[in-house]
SEZA-116413 format. One record per residue (C-alpha): x, y negated, z. Coordinates in pm, whole numbers. Layout:
SEZA-116413
<pt u="X" v="Y" w="Z"/>
...
This chain:
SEZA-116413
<pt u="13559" v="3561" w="-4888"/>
<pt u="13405" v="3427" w="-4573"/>
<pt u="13060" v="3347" w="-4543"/>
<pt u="12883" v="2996" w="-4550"/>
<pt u="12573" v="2982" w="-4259"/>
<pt u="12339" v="2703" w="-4199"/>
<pt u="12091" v="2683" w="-3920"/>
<pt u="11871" v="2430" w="-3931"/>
<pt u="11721" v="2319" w="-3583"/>
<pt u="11901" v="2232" w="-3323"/>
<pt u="11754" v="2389" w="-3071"/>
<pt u="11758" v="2686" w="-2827"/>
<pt u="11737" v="2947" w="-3134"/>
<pt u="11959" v="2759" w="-3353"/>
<pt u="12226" v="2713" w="-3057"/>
<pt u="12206" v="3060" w="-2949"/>
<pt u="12232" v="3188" w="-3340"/>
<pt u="12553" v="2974" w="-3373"/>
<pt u="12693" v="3091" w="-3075"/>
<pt u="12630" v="3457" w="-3200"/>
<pt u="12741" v="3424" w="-3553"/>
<pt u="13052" v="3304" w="-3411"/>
<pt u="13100" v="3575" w="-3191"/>
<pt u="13047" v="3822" w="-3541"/>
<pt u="13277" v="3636" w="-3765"/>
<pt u="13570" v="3448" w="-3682"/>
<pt u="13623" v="3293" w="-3992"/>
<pt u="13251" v="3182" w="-4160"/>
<pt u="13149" v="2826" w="-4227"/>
<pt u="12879" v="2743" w="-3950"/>
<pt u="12683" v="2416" w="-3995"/>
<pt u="12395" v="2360" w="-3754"/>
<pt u="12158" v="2058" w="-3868"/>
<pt u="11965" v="1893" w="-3565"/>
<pt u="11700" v="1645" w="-3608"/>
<pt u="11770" v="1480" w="-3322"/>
<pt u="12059" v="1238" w="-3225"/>
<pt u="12209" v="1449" w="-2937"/>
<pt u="12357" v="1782" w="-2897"/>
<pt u="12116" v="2096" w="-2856"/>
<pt u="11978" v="2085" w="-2478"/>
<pt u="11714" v="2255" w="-2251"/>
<pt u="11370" v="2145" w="-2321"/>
<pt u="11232" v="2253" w="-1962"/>
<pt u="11342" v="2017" w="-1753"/>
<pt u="11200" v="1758" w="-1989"/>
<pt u="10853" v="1781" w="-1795"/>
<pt u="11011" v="1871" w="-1431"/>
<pt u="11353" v="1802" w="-1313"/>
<pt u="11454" v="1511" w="-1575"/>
<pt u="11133" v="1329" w="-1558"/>
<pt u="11145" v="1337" w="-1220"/>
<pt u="11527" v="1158" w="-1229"/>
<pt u="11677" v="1467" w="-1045"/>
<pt u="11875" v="1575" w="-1292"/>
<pt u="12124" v="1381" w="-1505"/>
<pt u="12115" v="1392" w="-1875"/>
<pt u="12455" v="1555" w="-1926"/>
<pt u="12334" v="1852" w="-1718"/>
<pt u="12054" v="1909" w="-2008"/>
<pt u="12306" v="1964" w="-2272"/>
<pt u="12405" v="2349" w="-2348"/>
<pt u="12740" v="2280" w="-2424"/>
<pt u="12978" v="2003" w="-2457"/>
<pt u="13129" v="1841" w="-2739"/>
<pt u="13474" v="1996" w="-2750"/>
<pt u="13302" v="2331" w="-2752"/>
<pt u="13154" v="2296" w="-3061"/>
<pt u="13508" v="2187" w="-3215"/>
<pt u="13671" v="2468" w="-3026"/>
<pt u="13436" v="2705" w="-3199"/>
<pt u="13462" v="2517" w="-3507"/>
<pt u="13085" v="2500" w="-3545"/>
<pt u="12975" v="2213" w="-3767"/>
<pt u="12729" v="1976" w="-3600"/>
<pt u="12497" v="1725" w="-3749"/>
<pt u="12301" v="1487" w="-3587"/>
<pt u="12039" v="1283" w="-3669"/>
<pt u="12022" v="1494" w="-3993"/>
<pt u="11695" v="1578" w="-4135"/>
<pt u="11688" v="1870" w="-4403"/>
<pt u="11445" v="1756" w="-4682"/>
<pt u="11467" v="2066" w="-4955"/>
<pt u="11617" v="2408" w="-4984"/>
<pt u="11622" v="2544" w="-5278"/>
<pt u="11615" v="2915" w="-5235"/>
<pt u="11706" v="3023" w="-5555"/>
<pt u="12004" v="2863" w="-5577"/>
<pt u="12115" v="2858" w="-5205"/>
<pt u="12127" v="2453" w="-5158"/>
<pt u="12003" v="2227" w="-4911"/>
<pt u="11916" v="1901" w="-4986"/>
<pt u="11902" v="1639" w="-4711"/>
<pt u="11700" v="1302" w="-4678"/>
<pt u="12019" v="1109" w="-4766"/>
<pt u="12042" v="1345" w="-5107"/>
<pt u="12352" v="1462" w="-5009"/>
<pt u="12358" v="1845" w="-5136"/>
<pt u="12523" v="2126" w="-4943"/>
<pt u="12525" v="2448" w="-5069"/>
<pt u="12499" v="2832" w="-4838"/>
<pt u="12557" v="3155" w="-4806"/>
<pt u="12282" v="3283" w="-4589"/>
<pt u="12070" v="3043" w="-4394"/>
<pt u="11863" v="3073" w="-4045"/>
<pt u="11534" v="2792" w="-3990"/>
<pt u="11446" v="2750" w="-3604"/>
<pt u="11266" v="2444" w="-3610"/>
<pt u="11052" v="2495" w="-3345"/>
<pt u="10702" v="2400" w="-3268"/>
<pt u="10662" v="1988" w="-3210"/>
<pt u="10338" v="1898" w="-3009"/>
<pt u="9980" v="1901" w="-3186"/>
<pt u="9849" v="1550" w="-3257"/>
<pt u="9541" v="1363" w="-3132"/>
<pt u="9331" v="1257" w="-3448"/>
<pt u="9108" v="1082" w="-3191"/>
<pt u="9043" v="694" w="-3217"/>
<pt u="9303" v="506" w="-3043"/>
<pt u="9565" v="761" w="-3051"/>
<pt u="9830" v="530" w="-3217"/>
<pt u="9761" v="268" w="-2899"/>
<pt u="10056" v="204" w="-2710"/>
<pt u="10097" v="446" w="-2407"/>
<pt u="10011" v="725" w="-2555"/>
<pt u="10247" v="998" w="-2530"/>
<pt u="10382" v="1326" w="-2605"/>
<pt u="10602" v="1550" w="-2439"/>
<pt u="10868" v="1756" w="-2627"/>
<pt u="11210" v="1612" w="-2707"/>
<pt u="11472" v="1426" w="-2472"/>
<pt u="11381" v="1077" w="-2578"/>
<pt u="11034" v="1147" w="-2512"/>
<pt u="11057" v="1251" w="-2145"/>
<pt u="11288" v="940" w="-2144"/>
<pt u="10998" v="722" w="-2285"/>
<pt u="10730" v="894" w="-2055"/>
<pt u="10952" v="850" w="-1718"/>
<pt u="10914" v="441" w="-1677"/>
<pt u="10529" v="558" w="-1607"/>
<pt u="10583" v="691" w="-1246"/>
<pt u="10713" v="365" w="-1170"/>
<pt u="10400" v="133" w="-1349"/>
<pt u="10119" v="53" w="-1186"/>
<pt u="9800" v="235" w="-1328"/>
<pt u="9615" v="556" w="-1318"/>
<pt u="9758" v="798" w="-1609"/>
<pt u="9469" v="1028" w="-1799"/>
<pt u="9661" v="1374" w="-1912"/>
<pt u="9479" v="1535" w="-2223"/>
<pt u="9512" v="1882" w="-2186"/>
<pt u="9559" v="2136" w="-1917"/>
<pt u="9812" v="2354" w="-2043"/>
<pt u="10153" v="2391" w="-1900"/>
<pt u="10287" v="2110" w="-1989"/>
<pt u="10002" v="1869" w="-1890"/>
<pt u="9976" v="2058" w="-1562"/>
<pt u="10342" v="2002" w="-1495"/>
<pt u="10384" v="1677" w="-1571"/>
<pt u="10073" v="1607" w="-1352"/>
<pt u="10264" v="1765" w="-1083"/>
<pt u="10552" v="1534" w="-1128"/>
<pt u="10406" v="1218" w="-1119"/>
<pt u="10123" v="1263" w="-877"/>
<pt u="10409" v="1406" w="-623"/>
<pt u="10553" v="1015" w="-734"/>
<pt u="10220" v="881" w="-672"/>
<pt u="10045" v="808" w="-917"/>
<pt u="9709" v="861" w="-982"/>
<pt u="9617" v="1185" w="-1202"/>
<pt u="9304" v="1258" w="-1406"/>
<pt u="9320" v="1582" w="-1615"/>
<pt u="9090" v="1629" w="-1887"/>
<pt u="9023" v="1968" w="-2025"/>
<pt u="8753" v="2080" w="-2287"/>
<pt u="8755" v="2448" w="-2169"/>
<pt u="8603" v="2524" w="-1761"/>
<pt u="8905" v="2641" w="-1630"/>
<pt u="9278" v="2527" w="-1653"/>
<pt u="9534" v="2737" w="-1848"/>
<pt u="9213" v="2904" w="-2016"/>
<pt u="9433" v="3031" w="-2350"/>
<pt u="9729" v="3144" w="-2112"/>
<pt u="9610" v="3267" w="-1817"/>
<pt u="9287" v="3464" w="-1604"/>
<pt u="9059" v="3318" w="-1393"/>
<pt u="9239" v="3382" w="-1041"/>
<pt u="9541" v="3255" w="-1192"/>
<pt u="9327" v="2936" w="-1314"/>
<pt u="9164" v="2959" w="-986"/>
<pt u="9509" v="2915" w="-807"/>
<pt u="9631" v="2625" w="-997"/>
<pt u="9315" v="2442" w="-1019"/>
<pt u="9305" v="2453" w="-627"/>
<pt u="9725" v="2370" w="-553"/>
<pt u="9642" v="2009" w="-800"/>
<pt u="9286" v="1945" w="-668"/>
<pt u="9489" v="1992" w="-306"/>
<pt u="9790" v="1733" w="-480"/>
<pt u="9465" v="1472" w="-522"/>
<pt u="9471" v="1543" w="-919"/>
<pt u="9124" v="1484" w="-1047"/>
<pt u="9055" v="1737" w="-1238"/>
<pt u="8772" v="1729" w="-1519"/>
<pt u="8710" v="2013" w="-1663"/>
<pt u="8455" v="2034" w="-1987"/>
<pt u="8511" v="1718" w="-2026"/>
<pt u="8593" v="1650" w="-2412"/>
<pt u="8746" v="1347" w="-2525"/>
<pt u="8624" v="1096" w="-2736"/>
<pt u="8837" v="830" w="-2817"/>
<pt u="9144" v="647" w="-2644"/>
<pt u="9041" v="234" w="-2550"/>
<pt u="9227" v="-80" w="-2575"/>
<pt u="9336" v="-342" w="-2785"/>
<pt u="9751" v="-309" w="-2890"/>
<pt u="9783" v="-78" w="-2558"/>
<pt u="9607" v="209" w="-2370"/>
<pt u="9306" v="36" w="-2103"/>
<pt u="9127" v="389" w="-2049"/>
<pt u="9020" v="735" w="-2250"/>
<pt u="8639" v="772" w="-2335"/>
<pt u="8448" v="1115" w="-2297"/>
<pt u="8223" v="1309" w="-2563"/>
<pt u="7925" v="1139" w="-2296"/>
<pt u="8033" v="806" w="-2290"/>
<pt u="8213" v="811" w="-1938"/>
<pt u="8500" v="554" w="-1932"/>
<pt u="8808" v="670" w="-1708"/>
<pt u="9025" v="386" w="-1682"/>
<pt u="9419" v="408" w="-1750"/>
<pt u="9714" v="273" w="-1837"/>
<pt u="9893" v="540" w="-1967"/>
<pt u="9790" v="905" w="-2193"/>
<pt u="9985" v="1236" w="-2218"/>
<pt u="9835" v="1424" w="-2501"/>
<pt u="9885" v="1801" w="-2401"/>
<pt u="9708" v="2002" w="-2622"/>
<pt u="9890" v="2270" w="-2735"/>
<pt u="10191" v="2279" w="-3016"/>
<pt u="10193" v="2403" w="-3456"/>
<pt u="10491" v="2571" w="-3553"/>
<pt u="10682" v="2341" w="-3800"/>
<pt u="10688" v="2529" w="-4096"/>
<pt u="10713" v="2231" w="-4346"/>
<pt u="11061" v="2331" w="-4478"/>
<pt u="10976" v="2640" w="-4500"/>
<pt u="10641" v="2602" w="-4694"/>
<pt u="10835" v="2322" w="-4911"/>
<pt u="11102" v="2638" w="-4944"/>
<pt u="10809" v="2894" w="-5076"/>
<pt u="10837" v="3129" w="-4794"/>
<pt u="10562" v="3331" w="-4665"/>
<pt u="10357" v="3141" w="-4416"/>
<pt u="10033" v="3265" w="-4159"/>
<pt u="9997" v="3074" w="-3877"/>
<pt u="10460" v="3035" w="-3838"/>
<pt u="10693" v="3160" w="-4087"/>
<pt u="10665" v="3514" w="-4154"/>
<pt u="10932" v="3735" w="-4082"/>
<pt u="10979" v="4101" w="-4008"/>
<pt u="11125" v="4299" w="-3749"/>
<pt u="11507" v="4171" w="-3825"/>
<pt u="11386" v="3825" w="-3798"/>
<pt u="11417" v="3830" w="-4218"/>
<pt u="11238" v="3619" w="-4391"/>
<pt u="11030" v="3648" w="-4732"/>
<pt u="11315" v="3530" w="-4886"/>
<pt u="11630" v="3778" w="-4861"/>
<pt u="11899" v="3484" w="-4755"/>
<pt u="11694" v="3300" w="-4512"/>
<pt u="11584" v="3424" w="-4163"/>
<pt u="11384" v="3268" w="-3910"/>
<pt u="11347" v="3225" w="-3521"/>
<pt u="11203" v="3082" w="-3229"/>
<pt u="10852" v="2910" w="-3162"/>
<pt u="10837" v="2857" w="-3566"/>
<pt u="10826" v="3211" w="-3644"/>
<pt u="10548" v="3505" w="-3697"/>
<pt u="10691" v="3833" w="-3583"/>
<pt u="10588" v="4185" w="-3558"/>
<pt u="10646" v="4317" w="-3233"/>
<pt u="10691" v="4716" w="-3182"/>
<pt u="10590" v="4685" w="-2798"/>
<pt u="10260" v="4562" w="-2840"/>
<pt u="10221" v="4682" w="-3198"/>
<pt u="10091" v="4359" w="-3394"/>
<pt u="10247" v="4039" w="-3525"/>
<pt u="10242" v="3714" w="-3268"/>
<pt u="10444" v="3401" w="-3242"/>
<pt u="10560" v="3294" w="-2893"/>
<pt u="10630" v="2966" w="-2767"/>
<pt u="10937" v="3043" w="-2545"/>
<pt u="11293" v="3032" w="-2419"/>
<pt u="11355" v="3344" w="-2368"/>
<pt u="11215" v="3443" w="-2700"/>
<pt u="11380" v="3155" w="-2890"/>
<pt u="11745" v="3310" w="-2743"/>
<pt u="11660" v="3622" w="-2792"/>
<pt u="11511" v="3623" w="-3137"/>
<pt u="11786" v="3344" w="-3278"/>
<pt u="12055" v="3597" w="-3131"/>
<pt u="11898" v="3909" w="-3336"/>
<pt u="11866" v="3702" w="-3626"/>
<pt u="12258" v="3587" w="-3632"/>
<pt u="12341" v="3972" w="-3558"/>
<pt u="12117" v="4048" w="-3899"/>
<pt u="12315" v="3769" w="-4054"/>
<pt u="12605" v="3854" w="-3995"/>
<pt u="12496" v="4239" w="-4143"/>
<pt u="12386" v="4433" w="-3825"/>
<pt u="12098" v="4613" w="-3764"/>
<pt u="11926" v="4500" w="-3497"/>
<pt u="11506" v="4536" w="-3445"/>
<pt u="11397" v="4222" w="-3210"/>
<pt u="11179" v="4379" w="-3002"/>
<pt u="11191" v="4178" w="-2682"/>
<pt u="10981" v="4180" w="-2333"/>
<pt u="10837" v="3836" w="-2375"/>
<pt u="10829" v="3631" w="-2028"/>
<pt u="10815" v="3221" w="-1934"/>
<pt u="10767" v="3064" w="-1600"/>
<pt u="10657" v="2719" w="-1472"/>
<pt u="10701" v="2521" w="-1225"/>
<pt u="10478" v="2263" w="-1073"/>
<pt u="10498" v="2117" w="-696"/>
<pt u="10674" v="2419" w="-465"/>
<pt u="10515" v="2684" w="-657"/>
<pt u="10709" v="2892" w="-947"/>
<pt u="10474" v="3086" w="-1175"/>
<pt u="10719" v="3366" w="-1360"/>
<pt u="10521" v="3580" w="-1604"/>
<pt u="10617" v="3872" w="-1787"/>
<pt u="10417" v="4079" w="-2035"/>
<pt u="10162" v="3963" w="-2215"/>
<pt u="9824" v="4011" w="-2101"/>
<pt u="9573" v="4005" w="-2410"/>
<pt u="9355" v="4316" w="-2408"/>
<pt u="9367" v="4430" w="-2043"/>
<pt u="9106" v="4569" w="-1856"/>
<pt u="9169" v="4585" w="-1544"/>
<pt u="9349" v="4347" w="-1325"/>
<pt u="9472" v="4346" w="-912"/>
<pt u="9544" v="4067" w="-712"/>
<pt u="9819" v="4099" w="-443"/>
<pt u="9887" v="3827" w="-170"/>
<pt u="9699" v="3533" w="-15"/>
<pt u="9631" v="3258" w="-284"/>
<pt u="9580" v="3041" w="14"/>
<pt u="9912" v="3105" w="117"/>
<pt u="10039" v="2987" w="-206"/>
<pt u="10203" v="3328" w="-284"/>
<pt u="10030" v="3585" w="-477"/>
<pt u="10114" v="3795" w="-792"/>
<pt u="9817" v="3914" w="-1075"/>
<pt u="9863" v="4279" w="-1236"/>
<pt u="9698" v="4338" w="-1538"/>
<pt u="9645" v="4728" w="-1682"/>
<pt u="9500" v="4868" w="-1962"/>
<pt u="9417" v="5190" w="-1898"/>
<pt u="9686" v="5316" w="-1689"/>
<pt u="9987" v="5135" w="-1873"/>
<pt u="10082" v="4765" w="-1727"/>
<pt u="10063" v="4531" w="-1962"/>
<pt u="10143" v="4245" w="-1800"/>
<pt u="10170" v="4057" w="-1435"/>
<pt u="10160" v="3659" w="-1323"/>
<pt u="10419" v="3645" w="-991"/>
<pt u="10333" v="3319" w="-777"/>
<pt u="10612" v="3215" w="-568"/>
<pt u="10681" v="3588" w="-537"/>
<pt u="11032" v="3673" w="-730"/>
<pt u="10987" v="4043" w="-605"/>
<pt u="10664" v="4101" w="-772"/>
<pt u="10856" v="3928" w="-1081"/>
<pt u="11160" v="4142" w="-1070"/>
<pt u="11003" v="4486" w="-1032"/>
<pt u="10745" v="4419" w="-1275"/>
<pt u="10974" v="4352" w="-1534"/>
<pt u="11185" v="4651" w="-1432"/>
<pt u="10845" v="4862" w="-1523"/>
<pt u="10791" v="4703" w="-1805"/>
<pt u="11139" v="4735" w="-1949"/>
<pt u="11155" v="5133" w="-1882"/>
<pt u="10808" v="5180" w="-1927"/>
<pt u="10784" v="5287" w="-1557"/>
<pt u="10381" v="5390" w="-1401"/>
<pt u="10241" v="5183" w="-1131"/>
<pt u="10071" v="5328" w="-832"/>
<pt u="9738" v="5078" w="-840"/>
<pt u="9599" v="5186" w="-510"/>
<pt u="9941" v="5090" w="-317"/>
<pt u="9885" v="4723" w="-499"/>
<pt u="9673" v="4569" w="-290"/>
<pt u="9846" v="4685" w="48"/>
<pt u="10127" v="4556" w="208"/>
<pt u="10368" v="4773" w="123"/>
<pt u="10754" v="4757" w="-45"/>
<pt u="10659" v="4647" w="-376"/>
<pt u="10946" v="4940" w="-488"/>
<pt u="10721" v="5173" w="-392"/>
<pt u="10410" v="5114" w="-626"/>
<pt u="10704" v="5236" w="-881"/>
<pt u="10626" v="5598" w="-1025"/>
């Protein structure tokens, strides 16, 4: 008897899951339930390339529609998922349509923290996270106004990137002194705060906000000391919460993302979990985490479908992300939390440089600016847990050679 799967989330875990499950069993019922109204896609680009208008909205889509009826994968759209019943294997949707399963997979992701602020329901105020939001936010490097970006994170940093390189006047607001303070060190800060202040971004940092103004639509944001910084437009970057309403609603074990253990399993025997949404123990770095990533979301969704489908596979992945803002690529890989020690290699000032960080004598981690090499043979050591020769580091020579 073949098996009935449902995935819901439409996203880079639930894609990749669908595509895997596929792979594993010719015959099973796949149904993949997306919130949104369009086919999975990359989320990326939504703050770089497709804001910017360089890259067409067909190009964001994963695959087209005649793949998923060549696979015979079952896609929903629009399709909201409003109660599973665990106990007796049924969804129920917010039409009250029913649907019953066999074995079920939740990657819904982690949609953007919301301002509780005054003003926040003003119009032009924005977030960044699916396709029709980048879609809403573009229009703004065309309008006429300063925009105030809440948040210097990734995302706010990026998008400041894109539309001061259109024009526009930037102010970044950040409650912590540095930029990237919950991602990244201080040279790595140090480097970014100096390529935007360079870009004619005006940076404020400590600077906590108060409360949005206008009347019907955004005139300016409001500090915790009464400065006014006028604006026509907001970007509220600050930070993302896993969506684990379904989940919760479902009774599964929740702290901080849906719990699940080294199979990507669940508390509940039928229902795994992956992506951004999910809690995991990781056997590299020996503690539980949840990562907000592509390269974790495709990797964990694919380890969960193997489970599914009744492998045995432990997710243990090297986590790594990159961003991109102006000419500069950021790639990281490894996570840095408890080093101490770090080396700098390169020339910030020539806007290529690469951060190590060791604790002890193992690598943990390293931040590669505009410097692929330092990327690639980092996460070659990191993948065969290979030594590094520190003192070579800060030299000019091969990078191949710090290998041990």
């Amino acid at each position: 008897m073949s098996e009935n799967y449902a995935i819901i989330g439409g996203g880079q875990a639930g894609l990749q899951a669908a595509v895997t499950l596929r792979q594993k069993n010719a015959d099973a019922a796949i149904d993949l339930y997306c919130a949104e109204d369009c086919l999975p896609y990359q989320r990326p680009p939504l703050s770089k390339a497709y804001l910017k208008g360089e890259m067409a909205e067909d190009r964001l889509y994963f695959r087209p529609d005649d793949f998923f009826d060549s696979q015979n994968i079952s896609v929903a759209l629009s399709t909201r998922v409003s109660e599973v019943d665990a106990s007796s294997r049924e969804l129920t949707f917010e039409s009250g349509e029913k649907k019953a399963y066999d074995k079920l997979l939740i990657a819904t992701g982690a949609p953007p923290r919301r301002l509780s602020a005054p003003g926040a329901d003003l119009e032009g105020v924005f977030y960044l996270r699916s396709l029709r939001d980048s879609d809403s936010l573009r229009p703004i490097l065309e309008t006429p106004g300063p925009i105030a970006i809440v948040g210097a994170g990734y995302i706010g940093l990026e998008v400041a990137a894109v539309m001061r390189a259109a024009g526009k006047e930037v102010v970044v607001l950040e409650m912590a002194d540095r930029v990237l303070a919950r991602v990244a060190s201080e040279p790595v800060s140090a480097f970014f705060q100096m390529i935007h202040a360079d870009a004619g971004v005006d940076l404020r940092l400590g600077a906590a906000l108060s409360e949005i103004a206008g009347k019907g639509a955004v005139s300016g944001v409001v500090l915790s000391d009464g400065t006014e910084v006028p604006c026509s437009a907001v970007l509220i970057g600050i930070g993302a919460v896993p969506e684990i309403g379904i989940a919760e609603q479902a009774g599964l074990t929740i702290d901080n993302g849906i719990v699940v253990d080294d199979h990507a399993r669940t508390s509940d025997e039928t229902i795994w979990a992956a992506g951004d949404c999910t809690n995991f123990p990781s056997p590299r770095y020996g503690r539980r985490m949840r990562l907000e990533s592509v390269p974790n979301a495709i990797e964990q969704g694919k380890a969960a479908a193997l489970n599914m489908a009744g492998d045995d596979v432990v997710y243990d992945a090297l986590p790594w992300f990159w961003s991109d803002q102006y000419d500069v690529k950021l790639q990281t890989v490894g996570l840095m939390e408890g080093f101490d020690e770090l080396i700098v290699r390169g020339k910030p000032e020539m806007r290529k440089m690469s951060v190590w960080y060791f604790k002890g004598d193992d690598l943990l981690a390293v931040d590669a600016i505009n410097d692929p090499a330092a990327f690639a043979v980092s996460k070659r050591a990191l993948t065969n847990n290979m030594k590094i020769d520190r003192q070579k580091l800060p030299s000019e020579a091969d990078l191949k050679s710090v290998l041990l």
